[in-house]
C-alpha positions as CSV (number, residue, x, y, z in Angstrom):
1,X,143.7,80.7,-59.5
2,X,147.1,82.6,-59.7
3,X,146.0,86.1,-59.0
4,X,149.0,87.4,-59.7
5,X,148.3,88.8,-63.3
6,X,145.2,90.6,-61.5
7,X,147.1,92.2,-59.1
8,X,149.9,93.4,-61.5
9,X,147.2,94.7,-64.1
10,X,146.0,96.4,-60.8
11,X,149.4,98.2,-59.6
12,X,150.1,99.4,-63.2
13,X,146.6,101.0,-63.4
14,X,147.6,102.8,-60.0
15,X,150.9,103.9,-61.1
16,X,149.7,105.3,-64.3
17,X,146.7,107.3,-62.5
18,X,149.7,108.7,-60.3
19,X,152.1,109.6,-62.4
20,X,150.4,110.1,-65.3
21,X,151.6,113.7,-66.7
22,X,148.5,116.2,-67.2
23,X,149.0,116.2,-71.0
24,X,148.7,112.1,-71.1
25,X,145.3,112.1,-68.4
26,X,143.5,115.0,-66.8
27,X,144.6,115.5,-62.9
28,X,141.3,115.0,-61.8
29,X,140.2,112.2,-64.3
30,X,143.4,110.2,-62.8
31,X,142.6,111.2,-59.2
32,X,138.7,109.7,-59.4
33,X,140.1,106.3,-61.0
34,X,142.4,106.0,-58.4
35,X,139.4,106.9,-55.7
36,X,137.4,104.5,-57.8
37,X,140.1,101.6,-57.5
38,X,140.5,102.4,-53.8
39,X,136.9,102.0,-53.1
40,X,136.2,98.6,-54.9
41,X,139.5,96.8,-52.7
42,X,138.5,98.7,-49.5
43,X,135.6,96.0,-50.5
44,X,138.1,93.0,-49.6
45,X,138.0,90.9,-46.8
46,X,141.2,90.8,-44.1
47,X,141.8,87.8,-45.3
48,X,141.9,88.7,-49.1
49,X,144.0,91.7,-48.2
50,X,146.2,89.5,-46.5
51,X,146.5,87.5,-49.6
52,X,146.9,91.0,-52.1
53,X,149.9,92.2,-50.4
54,X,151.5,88.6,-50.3
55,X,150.8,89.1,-54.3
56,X,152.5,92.1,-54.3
57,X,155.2,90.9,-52.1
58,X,156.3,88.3,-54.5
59,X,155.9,90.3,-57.9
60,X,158.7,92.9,-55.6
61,X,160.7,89.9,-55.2
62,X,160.4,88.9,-58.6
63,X,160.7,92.0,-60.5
64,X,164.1,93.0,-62.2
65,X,163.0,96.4,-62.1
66,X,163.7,97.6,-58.2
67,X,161.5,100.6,-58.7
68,X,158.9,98.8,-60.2
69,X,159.4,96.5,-56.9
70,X,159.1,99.9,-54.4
71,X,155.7,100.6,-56.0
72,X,153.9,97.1,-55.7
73,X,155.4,97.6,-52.0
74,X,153.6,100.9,-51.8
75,X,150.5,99.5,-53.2
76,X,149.1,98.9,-50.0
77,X,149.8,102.4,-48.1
78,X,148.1,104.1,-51.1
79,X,145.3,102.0,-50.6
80,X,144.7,101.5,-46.8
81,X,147.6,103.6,-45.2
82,X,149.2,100.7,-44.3
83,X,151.9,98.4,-45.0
């Protein structure tokens, strides 16, 4: 299965939750989906993980757009802290 539409439908939720403006989503609506989203892929294995930032590392590489690229880098951080 190519994952890869998964994970992108996943880092545009994210960004929207974060910078959604508090006249599009309410501040703290946007801050429990992102807790939410958080808490369901602190759920994955290393392994998967492993696998969602390679994902994101190619939709970066991919993508046209080089700030669109700097967020599916950041995906991780926001998630776990890490990169």
């Amino acid at each position: 299965m190519d994952n890869t539409p998964l994970v992108r439908a996943i880092v545009e939720a994210l960004m929207f939750l974060e910078h959604a403006e508090d006249d599009e989503i309410d501040p703290d609506t946007a801050v429990r989906g992102l807790e939410v989203i958080s808490h369901e892929l602190d759920a994955l294995s290393q392994a998967d993980r492993a696998e969602f930032r390679l994902v994101l590392e190619r939709i970066a590489e991919t993508s046209e757009e080089s700030g669109y690229a700097r967020q599916a880098r950041e995906v991780p951080f926001m998630l776990w802290g890490e990169q």
